[in-house]
C-alpha positions as CSV (number, residue, x, y, z in Angstrom):
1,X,-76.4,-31.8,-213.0
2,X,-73.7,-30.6,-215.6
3,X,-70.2,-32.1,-214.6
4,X,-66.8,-30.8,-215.5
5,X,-63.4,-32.8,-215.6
6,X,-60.6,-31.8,-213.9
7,X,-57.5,-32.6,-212.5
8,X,-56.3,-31.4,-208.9
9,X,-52.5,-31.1,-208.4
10,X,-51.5,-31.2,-204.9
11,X,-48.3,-31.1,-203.1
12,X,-47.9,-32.5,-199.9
13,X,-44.6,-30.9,-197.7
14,X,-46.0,-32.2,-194.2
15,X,-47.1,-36.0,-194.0
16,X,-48.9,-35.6,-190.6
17,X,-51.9,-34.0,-193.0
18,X,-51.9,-37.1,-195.1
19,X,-54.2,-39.1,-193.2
20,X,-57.0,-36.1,-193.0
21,X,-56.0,-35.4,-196.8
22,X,-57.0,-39.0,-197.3
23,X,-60.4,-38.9,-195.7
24,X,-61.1,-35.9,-197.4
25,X,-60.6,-37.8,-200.6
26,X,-62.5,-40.8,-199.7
27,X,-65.4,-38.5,-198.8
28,X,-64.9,-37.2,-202.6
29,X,-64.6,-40.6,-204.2
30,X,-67.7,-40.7,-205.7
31,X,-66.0,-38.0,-208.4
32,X,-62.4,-39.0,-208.6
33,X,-61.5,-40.9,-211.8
34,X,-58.0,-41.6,-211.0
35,X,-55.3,-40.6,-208.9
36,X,-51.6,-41.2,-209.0
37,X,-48.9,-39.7,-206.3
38,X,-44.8,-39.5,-206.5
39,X,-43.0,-39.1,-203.6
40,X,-40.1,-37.0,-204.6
41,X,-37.5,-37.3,-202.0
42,X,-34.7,-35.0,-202.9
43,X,-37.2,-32.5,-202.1
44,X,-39.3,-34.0,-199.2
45,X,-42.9,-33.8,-200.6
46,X,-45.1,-36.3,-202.1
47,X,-46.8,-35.2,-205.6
48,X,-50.8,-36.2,-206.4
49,X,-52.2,-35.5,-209.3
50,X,-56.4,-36.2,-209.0
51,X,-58.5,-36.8,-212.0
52,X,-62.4,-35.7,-211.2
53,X,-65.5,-35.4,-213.0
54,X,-67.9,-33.7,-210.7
55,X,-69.9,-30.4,-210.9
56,X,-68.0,-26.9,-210.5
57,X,-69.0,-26.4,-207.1
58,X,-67.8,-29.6,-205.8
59,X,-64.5,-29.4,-207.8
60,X,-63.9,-26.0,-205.9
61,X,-64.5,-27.5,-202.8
62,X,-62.6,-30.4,-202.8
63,X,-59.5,-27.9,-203.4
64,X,-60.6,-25.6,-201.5
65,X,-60.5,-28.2,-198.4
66,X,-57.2,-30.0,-199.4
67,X,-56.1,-26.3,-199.7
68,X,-56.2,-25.4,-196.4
69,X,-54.8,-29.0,-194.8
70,X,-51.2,-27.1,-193.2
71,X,-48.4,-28.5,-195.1
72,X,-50.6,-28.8,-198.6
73,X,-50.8,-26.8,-201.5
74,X,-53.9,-27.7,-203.9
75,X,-54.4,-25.9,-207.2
76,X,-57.8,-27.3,-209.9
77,X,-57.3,-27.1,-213.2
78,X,-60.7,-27.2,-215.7
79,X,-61.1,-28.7,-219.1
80,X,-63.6,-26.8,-221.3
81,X,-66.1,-29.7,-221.6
């Protein structure tokens, strides 16, 4: 199957949807090339950035599901390759 790379920027405003955020990425890990998260305190949120190379369909629904966490904002961005 054709993979795409990717990276997933997420911002995280409520830490109680950590933990769940984290399974959800364990349960993705087979397509995550790297991750690195900033808290940023000023502001209260953490920031993640996720690197995957996984097909389309799993890309979409990976953010799809961090997307809908209460608290989390999750947007994919697609290289061309």
């Amino acid at each position: 199957m054709e993979t795409r790379v990717a990276i997933i920027g997420i911002i995280v405003e409520d830490p109680e949807s950590i933990p769940t955020l984290n399974e959800i990425l364990h349960d993705y890990r087979e397509y995550i090339v790297g991750r690195m998260g900033i808290p940023y305190r000023p502001k209260n949120v953490n920031v993640i950035s996720i690197v995957v190379d996984a097909p389309q369909d799993q890309i979409s629904a990976l953010s799809g599901k961090i997307g809908k966490l209460p608290g989390i904002s999750a947007k994919a961005a697609y290289s061309k390759v």
